[in-house]
Every structure is written in C-alpha cells, then in structure tokens.
N, CA, C and O atoms as CSV, one atom per row, in Angstrom:
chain,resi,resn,atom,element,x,y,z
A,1,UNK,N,N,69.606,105.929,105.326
A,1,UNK,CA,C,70.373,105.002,106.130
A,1,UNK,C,C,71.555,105.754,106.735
A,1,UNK,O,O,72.428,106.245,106.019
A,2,UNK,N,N,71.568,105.842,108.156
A,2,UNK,CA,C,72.840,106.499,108.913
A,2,UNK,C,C,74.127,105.646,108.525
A,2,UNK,O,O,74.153,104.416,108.485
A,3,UNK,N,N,75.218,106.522,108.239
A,3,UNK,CA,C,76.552,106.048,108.349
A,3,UNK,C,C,77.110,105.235,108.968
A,3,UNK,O,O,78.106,104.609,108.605
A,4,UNK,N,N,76.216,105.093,110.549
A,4,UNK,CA,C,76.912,103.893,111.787
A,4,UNK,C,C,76.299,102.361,111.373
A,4,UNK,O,O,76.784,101.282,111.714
A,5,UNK,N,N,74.888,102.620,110.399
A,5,UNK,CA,C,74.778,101.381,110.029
A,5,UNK,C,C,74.883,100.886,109.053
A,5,UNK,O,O,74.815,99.658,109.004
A,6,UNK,N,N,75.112,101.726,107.775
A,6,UNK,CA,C,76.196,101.053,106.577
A,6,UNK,C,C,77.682,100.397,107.568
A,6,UNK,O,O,78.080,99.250,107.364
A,7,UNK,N,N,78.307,101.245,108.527
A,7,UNK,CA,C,79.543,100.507,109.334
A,7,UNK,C,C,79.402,99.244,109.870
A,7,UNK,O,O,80.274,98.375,109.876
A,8,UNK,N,N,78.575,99.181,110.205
A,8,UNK,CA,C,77.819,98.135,111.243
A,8,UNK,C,C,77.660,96.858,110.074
A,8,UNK,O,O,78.144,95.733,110.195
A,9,UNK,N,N,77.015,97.259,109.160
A,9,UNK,CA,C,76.748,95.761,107.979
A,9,UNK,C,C,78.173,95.995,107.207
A,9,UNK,O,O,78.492,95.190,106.332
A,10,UNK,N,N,79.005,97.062,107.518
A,10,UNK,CA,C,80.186,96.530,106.485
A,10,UNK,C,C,81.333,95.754,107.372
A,10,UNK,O,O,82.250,95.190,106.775
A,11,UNK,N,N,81.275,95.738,108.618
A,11,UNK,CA,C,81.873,94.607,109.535
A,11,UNK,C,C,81.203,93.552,109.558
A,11,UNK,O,O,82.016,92.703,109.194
A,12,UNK,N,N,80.095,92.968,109.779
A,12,UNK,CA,C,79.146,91.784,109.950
A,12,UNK,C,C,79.706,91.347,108.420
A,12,UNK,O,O,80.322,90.290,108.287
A,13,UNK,N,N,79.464,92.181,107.352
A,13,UNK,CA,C,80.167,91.312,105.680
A,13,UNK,C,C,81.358,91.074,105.564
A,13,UNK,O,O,81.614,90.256,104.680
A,14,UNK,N,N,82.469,91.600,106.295
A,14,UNK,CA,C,83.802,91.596,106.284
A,14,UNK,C,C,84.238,90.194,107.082
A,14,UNK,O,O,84.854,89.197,106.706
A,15,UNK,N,N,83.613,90.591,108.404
A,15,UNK,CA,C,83.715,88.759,109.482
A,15,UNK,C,C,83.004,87.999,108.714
A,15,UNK,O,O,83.606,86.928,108.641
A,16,UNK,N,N,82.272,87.970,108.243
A,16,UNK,CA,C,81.525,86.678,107.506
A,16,UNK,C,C,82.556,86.259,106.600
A,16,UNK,O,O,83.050,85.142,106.751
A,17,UNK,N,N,83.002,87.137,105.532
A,17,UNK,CA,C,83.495,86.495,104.501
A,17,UNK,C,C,85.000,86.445,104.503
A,17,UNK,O,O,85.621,86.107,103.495
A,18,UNK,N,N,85.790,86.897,106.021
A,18,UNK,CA,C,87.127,86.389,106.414
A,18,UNK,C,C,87.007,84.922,107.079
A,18,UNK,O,O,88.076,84.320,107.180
A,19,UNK,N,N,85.780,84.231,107.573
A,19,UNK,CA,C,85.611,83.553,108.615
A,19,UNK,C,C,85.000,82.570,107.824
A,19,UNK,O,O,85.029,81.419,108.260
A,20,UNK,N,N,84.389,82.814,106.626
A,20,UNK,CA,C,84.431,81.544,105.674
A,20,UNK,C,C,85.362,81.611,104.914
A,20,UNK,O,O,85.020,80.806,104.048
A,21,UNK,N,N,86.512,82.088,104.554
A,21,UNK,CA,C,87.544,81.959,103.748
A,21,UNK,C,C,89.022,81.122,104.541
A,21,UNK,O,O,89.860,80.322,104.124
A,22,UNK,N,N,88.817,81.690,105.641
A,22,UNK,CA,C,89.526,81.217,106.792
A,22,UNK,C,C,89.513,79.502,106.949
A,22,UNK,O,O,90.446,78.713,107.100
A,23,UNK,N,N,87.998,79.284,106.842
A,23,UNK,CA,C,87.367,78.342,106.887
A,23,UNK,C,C,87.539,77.145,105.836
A,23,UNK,O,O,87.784,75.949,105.993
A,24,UNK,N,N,87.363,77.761,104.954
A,24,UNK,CA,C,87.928,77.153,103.133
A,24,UNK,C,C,88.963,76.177,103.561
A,24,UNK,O,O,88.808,74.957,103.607
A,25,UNK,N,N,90.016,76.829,103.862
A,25,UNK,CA,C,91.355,76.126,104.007
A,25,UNK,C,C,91.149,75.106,104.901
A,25,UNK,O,O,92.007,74.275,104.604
A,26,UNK,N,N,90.461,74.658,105.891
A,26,UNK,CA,C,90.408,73.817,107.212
A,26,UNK,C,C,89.119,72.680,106.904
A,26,UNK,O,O,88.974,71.643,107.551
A,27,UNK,N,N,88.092,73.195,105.594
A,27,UNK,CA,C,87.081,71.985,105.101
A,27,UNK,C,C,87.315,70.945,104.691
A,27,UNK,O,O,88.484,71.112,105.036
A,28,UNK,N,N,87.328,70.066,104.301
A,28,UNK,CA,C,87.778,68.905,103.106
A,28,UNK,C,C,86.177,69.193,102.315
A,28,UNK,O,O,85.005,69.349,102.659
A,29,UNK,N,N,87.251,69.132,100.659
A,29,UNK,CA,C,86.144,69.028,99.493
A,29,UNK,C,C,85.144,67.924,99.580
A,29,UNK,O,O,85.155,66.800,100.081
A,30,UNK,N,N,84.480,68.469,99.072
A,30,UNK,CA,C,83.330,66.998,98.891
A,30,UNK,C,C,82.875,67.041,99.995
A,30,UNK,O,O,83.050,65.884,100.379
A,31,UNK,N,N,82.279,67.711,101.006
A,31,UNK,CA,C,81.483,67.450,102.285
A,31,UNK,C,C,80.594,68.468,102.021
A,31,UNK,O,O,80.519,69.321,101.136
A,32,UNK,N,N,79.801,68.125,103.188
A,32,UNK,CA,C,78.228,69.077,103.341
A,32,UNK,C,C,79.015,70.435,103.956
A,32,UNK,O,O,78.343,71.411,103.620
A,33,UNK,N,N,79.896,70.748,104.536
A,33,UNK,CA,C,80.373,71.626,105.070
A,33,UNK,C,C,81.432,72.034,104.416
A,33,UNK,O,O,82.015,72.993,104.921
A,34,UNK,N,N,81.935,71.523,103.269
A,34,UNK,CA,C,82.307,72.828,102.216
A,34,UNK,C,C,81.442,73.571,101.180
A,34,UNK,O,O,81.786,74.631,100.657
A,35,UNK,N,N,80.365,72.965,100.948
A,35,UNK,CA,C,78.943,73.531,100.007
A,35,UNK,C,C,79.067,74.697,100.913
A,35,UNK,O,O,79.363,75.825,100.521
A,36,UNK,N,N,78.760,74.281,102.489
A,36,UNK,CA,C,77.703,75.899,103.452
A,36,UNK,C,C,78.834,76.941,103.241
A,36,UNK,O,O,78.697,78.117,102.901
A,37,UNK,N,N,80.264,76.100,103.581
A,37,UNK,CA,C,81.487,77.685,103.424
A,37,UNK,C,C,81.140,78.296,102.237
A,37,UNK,O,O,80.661,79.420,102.386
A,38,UNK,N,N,81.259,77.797,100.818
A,38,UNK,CA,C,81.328,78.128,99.662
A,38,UNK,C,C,80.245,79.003,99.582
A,38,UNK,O,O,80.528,80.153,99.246
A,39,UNK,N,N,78.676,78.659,99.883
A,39,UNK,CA,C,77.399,79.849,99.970
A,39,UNK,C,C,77.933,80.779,100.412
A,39,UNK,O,O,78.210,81.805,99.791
A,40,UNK,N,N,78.312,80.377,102.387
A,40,UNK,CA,C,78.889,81.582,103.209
A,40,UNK,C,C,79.712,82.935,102.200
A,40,UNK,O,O,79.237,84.049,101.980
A,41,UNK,N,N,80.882,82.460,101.783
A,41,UNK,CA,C,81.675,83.122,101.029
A,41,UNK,C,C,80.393,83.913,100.029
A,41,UNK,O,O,80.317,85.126,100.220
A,42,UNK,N,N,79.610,83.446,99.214
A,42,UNK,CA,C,78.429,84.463,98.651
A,42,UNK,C,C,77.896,85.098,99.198
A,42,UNK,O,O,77.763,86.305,98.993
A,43,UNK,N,N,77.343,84.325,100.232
A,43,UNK,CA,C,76.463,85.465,101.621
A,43,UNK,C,C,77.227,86.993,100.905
A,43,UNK,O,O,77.035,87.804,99.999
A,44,UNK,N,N,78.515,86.594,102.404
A,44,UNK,CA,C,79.412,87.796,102.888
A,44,UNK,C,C,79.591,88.568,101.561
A,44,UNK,O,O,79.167,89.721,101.638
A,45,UNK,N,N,80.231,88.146,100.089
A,45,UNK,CA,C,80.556,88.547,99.140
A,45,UNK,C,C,79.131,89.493,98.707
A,45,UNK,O,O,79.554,90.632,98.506
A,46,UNK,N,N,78.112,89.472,98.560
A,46,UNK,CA,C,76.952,90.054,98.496
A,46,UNK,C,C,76.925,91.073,99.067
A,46,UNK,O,O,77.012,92.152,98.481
A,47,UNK,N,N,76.752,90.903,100.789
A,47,UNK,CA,C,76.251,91.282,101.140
A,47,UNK,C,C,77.364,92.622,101.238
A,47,UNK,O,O,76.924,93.752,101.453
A,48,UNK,N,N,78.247,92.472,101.130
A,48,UNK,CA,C,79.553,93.456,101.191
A,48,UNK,C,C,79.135,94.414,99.966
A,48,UNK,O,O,78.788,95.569,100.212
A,49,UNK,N,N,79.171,93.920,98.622
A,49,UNK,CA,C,78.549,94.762,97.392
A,49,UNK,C,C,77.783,95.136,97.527
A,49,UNK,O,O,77.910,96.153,96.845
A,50,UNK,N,N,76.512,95.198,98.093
A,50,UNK,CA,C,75.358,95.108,98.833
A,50,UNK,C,C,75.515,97.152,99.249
A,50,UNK,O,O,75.153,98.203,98.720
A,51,UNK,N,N,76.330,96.686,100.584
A,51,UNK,CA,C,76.745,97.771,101.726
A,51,UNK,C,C,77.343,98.954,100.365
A,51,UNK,O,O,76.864,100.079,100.227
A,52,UNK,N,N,78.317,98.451,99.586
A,52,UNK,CA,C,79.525,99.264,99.074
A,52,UNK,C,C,78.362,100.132,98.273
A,52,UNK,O,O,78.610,101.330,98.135
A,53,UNK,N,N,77.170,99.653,97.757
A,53,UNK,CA,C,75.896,99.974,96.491
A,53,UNK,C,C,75.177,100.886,97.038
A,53,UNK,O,O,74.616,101.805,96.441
A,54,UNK,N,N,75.162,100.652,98.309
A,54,UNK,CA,C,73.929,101.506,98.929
A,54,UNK,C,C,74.711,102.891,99.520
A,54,UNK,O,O,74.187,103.999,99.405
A,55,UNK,N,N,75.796,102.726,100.052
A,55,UNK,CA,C,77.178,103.682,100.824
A,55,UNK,C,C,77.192,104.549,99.284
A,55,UNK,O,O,76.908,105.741,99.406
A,56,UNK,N,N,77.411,104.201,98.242
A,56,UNK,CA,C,77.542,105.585,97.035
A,56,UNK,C,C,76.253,105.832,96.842
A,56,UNK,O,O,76.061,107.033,96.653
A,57,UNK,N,N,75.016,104.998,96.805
A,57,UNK,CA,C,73.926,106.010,96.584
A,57,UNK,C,C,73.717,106.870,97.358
A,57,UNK,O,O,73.639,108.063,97.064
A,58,UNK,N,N,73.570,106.291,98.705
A,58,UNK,CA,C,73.571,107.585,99.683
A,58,UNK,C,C,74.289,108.749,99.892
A,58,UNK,O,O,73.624,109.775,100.041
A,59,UNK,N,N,75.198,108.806,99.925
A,59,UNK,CA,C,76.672,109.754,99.366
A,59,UNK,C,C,76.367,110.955,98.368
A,59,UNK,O,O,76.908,112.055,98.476
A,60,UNK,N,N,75.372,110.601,97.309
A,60,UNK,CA,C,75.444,111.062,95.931
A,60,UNK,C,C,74.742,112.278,96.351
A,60,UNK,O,O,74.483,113.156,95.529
C-alpha cells in the first residue's frame, strides 16, 4: 500500500470522525439520528485504527 493512500484514508477517517463529533453536540438524544452519529463516530474511530495498523506494518 503506497504512502499517498494510507494519507488519503487517514483524512477521509479524520473528517468522518470530526464531522460526527461535531455533530454529537447539534443531535438531540433519543432520535434515529443520534444512533447513525454514534455508529458514524465507530465508523471513523475504526477506520482511523484501521489506517494507524496497517501504516506500522508497512513501515516495519
């Protein structure tokens, strides 16, 4: 995996999981649309550990 696209998925995980956190604050609890933020926030959170997992194997 090239370096420009570990960069590439470590921005797409970074906007995701500023843009549901962002988001958090502006939901009201108890709706269908704080469940999707709350996933969102896993998505991004994943997918970020994800990037960070694969960036040191490759490295090694």
């Amino acid at each position: 995996m090239t370096p420009e696209m570990l960069k590439g998925f470590y921005r797409i995980a970074v906007f995701i999981l500023g843009a549901s956190i962002a988001l958090l604050f502006v939901v009201k609890p108890d709706t269908a649309e704080f469940v999707v933020t709350v996933l969102t926030i896993g998505i991004g959170a994943a997918l970020l550990v994800l990037v960070i997992l694969t960036s040191r194997y490759f490295n090694k």
